[in-house]
C-alpha positions as CSV (number, residue, x, y, z in Angstrom):
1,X,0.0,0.0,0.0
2,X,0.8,3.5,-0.9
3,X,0.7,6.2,1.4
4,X,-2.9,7.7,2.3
5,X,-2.0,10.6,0.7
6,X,-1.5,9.0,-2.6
7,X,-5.3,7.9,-3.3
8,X,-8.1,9.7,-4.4
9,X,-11.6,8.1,-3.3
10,X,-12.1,5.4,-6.8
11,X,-8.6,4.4,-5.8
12,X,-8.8,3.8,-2.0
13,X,-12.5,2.3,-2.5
14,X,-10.7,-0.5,-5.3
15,X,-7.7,-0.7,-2.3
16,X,-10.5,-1.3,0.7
17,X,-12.3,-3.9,-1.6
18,X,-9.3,-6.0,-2.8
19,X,-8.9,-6.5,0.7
20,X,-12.0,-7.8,1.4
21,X,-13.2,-4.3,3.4
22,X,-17.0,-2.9,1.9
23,X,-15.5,0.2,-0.6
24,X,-18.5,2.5,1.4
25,X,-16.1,2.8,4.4
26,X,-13.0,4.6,2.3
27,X,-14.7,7.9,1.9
28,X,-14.9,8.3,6.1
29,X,-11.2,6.9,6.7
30,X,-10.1,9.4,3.7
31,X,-12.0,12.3,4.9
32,X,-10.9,11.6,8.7
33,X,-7.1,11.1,7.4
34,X,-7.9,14.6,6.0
35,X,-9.8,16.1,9.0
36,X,-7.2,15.4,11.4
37,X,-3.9,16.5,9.1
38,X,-2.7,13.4,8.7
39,X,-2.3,12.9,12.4
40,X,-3.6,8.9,12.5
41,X,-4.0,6.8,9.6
42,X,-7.7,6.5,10.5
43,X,-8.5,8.1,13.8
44,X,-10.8,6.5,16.7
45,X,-13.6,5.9,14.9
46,X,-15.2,2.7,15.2
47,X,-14.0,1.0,12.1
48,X,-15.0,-2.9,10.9
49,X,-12.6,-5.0,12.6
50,X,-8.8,-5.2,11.8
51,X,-9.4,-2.2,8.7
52,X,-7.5,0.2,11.6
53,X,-4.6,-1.9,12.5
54,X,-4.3,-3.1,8.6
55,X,-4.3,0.5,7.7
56,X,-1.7,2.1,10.6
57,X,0.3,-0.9,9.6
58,X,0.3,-0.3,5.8
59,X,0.2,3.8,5.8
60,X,3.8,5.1,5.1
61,X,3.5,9.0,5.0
62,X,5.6,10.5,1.9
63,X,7.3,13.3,4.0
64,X,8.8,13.9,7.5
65,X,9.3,17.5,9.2
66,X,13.1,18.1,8.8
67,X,13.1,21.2,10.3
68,X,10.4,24.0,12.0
69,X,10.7,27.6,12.7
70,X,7.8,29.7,14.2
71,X,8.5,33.4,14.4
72,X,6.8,35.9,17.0
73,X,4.4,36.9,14.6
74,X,3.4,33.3,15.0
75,X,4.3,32.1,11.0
76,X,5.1,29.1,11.1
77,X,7.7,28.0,8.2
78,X,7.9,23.8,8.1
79,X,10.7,22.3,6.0
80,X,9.6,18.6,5.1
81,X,11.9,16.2,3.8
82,X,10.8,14.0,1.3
83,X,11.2,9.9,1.0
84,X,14.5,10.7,-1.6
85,X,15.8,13.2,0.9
86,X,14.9,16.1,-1.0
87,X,13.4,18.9,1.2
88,X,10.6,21.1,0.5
89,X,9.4,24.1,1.9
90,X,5.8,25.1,3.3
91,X,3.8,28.2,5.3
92,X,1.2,28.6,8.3
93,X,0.5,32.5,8.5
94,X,-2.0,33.3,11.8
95,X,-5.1,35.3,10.4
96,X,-6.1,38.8,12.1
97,X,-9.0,35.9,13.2
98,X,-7.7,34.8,16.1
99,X,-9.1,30.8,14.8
100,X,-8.4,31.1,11.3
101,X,-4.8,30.8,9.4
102,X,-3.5,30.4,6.0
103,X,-1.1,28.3,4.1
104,X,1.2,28.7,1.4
105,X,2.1,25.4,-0.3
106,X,5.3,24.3,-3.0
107,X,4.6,22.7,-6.4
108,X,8.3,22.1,-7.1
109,X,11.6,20.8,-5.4
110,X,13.4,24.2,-6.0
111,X,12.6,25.8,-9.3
112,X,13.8,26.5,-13.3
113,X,12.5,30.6,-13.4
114,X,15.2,31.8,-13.0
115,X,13.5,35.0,-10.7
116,X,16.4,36.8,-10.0
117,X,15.3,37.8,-6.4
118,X,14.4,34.9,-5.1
119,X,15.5,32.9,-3.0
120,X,14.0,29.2,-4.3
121,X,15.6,30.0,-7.7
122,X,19.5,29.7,-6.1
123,X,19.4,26.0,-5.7
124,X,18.0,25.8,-9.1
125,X,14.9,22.7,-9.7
126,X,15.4,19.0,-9.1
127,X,12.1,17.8,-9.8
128,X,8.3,17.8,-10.0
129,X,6.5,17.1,-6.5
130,X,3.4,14.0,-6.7
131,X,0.3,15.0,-6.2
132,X,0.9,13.2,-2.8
133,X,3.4,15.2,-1.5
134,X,1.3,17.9,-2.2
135,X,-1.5,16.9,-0.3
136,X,1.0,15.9,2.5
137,X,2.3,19.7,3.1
138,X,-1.8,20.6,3.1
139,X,-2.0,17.9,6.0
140,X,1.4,19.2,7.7
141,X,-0.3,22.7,7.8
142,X,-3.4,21.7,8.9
143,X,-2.1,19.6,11.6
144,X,-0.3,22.6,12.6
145,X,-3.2,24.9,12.6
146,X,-5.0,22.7,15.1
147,X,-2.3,22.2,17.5
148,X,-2.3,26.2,17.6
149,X,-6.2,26.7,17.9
150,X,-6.5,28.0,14.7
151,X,-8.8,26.3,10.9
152,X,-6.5,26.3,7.6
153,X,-8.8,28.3,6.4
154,X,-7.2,29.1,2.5
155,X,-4.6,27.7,0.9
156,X,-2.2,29.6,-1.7
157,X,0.3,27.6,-4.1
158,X,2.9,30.5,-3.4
159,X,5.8,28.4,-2.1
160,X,9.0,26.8,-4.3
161,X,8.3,26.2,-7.8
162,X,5.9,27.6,-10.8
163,X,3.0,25.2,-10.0
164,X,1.6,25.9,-14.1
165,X,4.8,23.7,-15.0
166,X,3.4,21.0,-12.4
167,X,0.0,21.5,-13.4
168,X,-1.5,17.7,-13.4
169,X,-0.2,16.6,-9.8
170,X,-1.2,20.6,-8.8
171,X,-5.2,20.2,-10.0
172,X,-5.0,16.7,-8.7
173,X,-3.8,17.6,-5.2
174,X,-6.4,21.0,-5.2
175,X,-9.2,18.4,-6.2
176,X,-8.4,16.2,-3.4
177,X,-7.5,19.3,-1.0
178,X,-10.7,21.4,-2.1
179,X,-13.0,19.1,-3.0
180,X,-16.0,17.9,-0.5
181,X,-15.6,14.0,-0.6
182,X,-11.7,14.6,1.2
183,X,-10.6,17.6,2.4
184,X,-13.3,20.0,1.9
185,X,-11.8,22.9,2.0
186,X,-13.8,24.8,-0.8
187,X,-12.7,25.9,-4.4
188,X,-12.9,29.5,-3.5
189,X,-10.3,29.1,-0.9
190,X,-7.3,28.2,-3.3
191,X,-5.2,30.5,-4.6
192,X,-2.7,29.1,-7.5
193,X,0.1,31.3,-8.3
194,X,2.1,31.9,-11.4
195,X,5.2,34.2,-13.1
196,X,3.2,34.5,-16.2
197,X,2.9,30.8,-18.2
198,X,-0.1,31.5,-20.5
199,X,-0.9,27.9,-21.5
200,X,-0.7,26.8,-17.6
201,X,-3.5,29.8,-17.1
202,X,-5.6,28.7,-20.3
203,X,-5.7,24.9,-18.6
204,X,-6.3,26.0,-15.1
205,X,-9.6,28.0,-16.9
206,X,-10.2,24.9,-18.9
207,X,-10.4,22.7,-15.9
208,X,-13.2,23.8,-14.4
209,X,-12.0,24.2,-10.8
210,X,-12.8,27.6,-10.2
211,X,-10.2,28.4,-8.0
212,X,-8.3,31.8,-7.9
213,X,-5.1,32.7,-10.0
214,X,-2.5,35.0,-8.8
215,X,0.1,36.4,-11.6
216,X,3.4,37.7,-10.3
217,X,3.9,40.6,-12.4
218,X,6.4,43.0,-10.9
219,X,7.1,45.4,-13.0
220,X,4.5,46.8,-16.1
221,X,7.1,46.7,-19.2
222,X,8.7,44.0,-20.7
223,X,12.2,44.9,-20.4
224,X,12.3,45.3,-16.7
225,X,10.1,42.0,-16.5
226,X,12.4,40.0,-18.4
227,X,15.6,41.5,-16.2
228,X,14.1,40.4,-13.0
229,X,12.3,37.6,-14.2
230,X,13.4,35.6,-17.5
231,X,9.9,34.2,-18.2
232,X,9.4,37.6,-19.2
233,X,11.4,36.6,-22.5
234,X,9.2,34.1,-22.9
235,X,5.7,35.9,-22.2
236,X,4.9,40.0,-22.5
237,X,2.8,41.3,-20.2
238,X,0.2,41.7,-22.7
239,X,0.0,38.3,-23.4
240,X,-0.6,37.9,-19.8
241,X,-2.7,39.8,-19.0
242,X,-5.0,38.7,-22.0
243,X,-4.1,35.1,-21.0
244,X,-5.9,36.7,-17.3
245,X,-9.1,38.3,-19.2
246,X,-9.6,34.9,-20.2
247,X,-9.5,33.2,-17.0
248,X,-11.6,35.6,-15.5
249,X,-14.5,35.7,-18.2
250,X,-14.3,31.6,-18.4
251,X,-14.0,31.3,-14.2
252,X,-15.3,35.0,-13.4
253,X,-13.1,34.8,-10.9
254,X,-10.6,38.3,-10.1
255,X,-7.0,37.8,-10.8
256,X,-4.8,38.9,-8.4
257,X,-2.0,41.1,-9.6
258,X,1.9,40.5,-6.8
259,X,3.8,43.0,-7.4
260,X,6.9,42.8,-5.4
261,X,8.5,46.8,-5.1
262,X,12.2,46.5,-5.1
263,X,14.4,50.2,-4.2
264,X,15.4,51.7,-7.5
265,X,14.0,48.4,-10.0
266,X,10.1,49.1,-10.3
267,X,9.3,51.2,-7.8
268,X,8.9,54.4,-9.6
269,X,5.5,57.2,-9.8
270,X,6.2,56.6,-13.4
271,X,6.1,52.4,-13.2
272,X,2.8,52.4,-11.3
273,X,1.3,55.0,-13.7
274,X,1.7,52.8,-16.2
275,X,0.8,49.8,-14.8
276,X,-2.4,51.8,-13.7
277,X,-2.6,51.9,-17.6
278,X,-2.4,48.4,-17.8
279,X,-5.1,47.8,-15.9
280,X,-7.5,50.5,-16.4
281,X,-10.7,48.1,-16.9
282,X,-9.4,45.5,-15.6
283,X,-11.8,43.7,-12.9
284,X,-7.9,42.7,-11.2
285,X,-6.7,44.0,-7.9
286,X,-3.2,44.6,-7.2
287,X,-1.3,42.8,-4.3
288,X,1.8,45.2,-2.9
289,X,4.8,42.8,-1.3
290,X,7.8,44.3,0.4
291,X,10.6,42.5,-0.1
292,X,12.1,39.9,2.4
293,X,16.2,40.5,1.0
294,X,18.1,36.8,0.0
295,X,21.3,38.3,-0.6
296,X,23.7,38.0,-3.6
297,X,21.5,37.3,-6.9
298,X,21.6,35.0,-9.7
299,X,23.0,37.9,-11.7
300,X,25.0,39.5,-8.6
301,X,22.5,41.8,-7.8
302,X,21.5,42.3,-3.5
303,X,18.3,44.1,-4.0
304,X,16.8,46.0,-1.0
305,X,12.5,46.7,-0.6
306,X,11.4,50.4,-1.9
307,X,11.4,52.6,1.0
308,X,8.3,53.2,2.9
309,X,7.8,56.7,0.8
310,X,8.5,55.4,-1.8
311,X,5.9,52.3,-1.5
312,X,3.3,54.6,-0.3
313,X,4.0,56.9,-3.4
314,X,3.3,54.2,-5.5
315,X,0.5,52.7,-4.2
316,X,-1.3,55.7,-3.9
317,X,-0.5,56.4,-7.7
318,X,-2.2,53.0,-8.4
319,X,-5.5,54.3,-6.5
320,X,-5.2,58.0,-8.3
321,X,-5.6,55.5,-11.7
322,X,-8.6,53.9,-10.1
323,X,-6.7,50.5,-9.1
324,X,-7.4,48.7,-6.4
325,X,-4.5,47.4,-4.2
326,X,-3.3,47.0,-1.2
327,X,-0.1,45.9,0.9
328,X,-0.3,42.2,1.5
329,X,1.5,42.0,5.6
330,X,4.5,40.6,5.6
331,X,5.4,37.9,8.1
332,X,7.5,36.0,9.7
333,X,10.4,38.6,9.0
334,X,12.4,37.2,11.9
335,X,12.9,33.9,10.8
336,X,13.8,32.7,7.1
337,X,10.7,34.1,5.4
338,X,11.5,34.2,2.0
339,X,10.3,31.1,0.1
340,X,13.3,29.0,0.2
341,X,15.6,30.6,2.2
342,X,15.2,27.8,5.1
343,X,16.0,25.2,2.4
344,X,19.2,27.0,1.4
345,X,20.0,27.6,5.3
346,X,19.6,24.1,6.2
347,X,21.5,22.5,3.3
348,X,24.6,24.8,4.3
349,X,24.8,23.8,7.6
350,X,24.5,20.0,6.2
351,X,27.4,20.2,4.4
């Protein structure tokens, strides 16, 4: 037997049956192995005799916490190390609801975009995460949630990797994350995030999931796109953004807009003009990050975040042009916040 995390419902009915279990008992030991994070194999309900033991016996989880950092913010930043001893990287940020709490997930070991202020990007990709280890860093969150008093309530595929170049294992894990028959979290509280891969966004539309789409932009002209991000070689921002009128007429769904200000890179009156431009009637709302600093780039750049004027000077520009946005809070600034930076910080001191 594969691990629990591995099965959708058809499979783990076909696994119950073949040994010799009624297949109407897999949806309730799924949707409890989902309730409870992962914590037991099939919790304390009163299953028929021996499926428990058979199943605690057989269940072999695809990932182990390798390291954990929680910062006074409460974020909570888990590092899970995979059955190949690759490590991955994923998020609990507290809500301003003292019972609620948000998670940021990884499609990819590390990552091929090449985004030259990242942090993820440095160790370069190794490989594609399963649909399994997907879900398991959606039960590693939850479980964390509920040992600090707190719901996962949304889910954002923000962490390592460009989940549109992982897209089957990606809409396989949100189905088995979002969907009602497992872990019921609800379409409409995933977020999937991408630099800008317009086929990826015209499948995510075509699958019929409904979820929201988040394009990191940063910056509203091509040539400073393609500097800090080399995608941008690949895909203008027009193409994009049409790629993002699509989704949201097929989905009618918003698409959110990151926008990462960086001092003295696309943090100008002038930049958020024109990406005002851009968007002027646009049903898209615009997502402000300030930037956690990773140090020496890809390209030998050490970028800082735009000053507090300066932020404030654009942001109000964007509202002068009749955009909506707004700064998203950082967290966990005191501990390695920046998507991969705990990956990078653990494989040093491994070596």
């Amino acid at each position: 037997m594969a691990a629990l995390s591995t099965y959708g419902l058809p499979e783990f009915e076909a696994l119950l049956a073949g040994w010799g279990f009624k297949p109407a008992h897999a949806g309730r030991v799924l949707r409890n192995f989902y309730a409870t994070g992962g914590v037991s194999a099939a919790g304390q309900q009163p299953w028929p005799v021996g499926l428990r033991e058979k199943l605690l016996a057989a269940h072999a989880p695809l990932s182990a916490l390798a390291a954990r950092q929680v910062a006074a913010d409460g974020t909570a930043k888990l590092l899970l190390r995979l059955a190949d001893g690759r490590t991955v990287e994923s998020v609990l940020m507290p809500d301003y609801r003292p019972d609620r709490a948000a998670g940021c997930l990884s499609s990819q070991v590390g990552c091929a975009m090449g985004c030259d202020f990242c942090a993820t990007t440095q160790t370069g990709f190794e490989r594609n995460l399963s649909a399994g280890e997907i879900v398991e860093q959606f039960l590693a969150l939850r479980a964390e949630a509920l040992a600090a008093g707190r719901r996962l309530q949304t889910v954002v595929f923000m962490g390592m990797g460009e989940p549109m170049l992982n897209l089957d294992a990606v809409l396989t894990a949100v189905e088995r994350i979002a969907g009602n028959t497992l872990g019921g979290l609800g379409w409409r509280q995933v977020t999937v995030s991408t630099v800008g891969i317009v086929p990826g966004i015209d499948a995510l539309a075509a699958s019929g999931l409904g979820v929201a789409v988040a394009v990191s932009l940063h910056a509203p002209d091509d040539a400073t796109r393609a500097r800090l991000l080399p995608m941008g070689r690949r895909f203008q921002v027009d193409e994009i953004l049409a790629a993002a009128d699509r989704y949201q007429a097929a989905t009618g769904r918003p698409v959110i807009i990151q926008y990462c200000l960086l001092q003295d890179v696309n943090d100008s009156p002038a930049q958020a003009r024109q990406l005002a431009g851009l968007l002027a009637g646009r049903r898209m709302h615009v997502n402000l990050l300030r930037y956690n600093p990773t140090g020496l780039s890809l390209r030998g750049e050490v970028y800082a975040a735009a000053s507090e004027a300066r932020a404030e000077a654009f942001s109000a520009e964007l509202r002068a042009g009749g955009v909506v946005a707004h700064f998203r809070r950082p967290r966990g600034r005191d501990i390695d916040a920046a998507c991969g930076q705990l990956r990078r910080r653990v494989a040093a001191t491994a070596r």
